[in-house]
N, C-alpha and C positions, 0 to 999 in steps of 0.2 A: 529557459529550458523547462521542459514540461515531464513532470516525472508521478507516477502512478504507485502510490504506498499500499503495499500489501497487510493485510491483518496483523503478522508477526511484527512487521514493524513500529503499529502502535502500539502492539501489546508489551512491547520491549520496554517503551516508556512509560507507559501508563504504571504497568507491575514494576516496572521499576528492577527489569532483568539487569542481575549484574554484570554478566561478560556482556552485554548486547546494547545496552543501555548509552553508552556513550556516543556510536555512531549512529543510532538510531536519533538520538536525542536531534545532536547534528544535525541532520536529514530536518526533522520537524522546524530547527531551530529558522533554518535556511526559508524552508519553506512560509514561517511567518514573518520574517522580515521583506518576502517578496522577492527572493533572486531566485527563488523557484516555484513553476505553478505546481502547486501537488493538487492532486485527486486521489481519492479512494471509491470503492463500490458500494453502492447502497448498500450491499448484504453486507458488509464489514461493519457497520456501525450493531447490528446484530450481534455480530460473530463477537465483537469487543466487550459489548455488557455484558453478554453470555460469558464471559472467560475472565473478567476482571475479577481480581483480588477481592475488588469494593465496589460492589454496583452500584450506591450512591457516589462513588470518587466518580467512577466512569462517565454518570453521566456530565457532571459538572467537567471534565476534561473533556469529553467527546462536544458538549457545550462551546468550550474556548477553541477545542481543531476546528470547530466549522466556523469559525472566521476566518479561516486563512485559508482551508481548503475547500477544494470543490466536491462536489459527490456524483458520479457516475450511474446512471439508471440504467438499467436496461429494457429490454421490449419482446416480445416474442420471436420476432427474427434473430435476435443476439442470444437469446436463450439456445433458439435452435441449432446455430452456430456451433456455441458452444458444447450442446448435447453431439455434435457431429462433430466435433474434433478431436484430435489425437492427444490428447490429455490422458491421463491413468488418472490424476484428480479433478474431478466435474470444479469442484470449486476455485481452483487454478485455471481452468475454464474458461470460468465466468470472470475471472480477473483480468483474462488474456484479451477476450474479447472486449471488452471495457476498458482497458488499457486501448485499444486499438479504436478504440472510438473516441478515447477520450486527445488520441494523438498525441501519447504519449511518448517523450525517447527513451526511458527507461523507466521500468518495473521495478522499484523497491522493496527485496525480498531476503531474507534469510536463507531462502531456497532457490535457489537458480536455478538447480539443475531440471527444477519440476518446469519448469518454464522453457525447454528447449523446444519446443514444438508453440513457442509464441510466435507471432510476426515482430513483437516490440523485446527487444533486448533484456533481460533482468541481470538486474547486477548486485550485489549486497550491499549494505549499509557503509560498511568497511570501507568495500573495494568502492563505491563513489566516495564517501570524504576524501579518499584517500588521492582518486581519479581528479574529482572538480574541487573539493572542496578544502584545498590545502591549505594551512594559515600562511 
């Protein structure tokens, strides 16, 4: 399964959110033992040092997630895309379209409901462990 992590969702682990942190963690955990391909957006790795607790922690974490995950680029056509779509947030946007290139089946987000006007599904942290990733 091929799943597309949203900002929130590293930011959940990295700061080490407490109500968030558990199914997040999940999600990343899955993703480096390889029973999930995860991707994120180029602009997320931005968005993560920018907002980290510790921006030296971050970079050494964002370090060890890119062994495992992949990172999603964009191009001018997907830019424009995303400037023409039905988004209220450009930056969920740019996630959507990128998710959708990256051929992803699901969006890993805290925010689902900004995501209703995606082509790819989003679903929260929770609600997949809960879904796929039962013990």
């Amino acid at each position: 399964m091929r799943v597309f992590l949203d900002c929130n969702v590293i930011l959940d682990v990295l700061n080490r959110r407490a109500e968030f942190f558990e199914s997040s963690a999940r999600v990343l955990d899955v993703c480096e033992s390889g029973q999930l391909h995860g991707a994120l957006a180029w602009h997320t790795l931005a968005n993560v040092h920018y907002l980290a607790d510790d921006r030296k922690v971050a970079l050494e974490f964002l370090d060890d997630l890119l062994s495992f995950v992949e990172v999603a680029g964009g191009d001018t056509d997907l830019a424009r895309a995303a400037v023409r779509s039905k988004f209220d947030d450009f930056e969920d946007a740019l996630q959507s379209v990128l998710a959708e290139k990256f051929r992803a089946d699901f969006i890993i987000t805290r925010n689902a409901k900004d995501f209703r006007a995606s082509a790819v599904k989003a679903i929260s942290p929770a609600d997949f462990t809960a879904r796929f990733l039962s013990k």
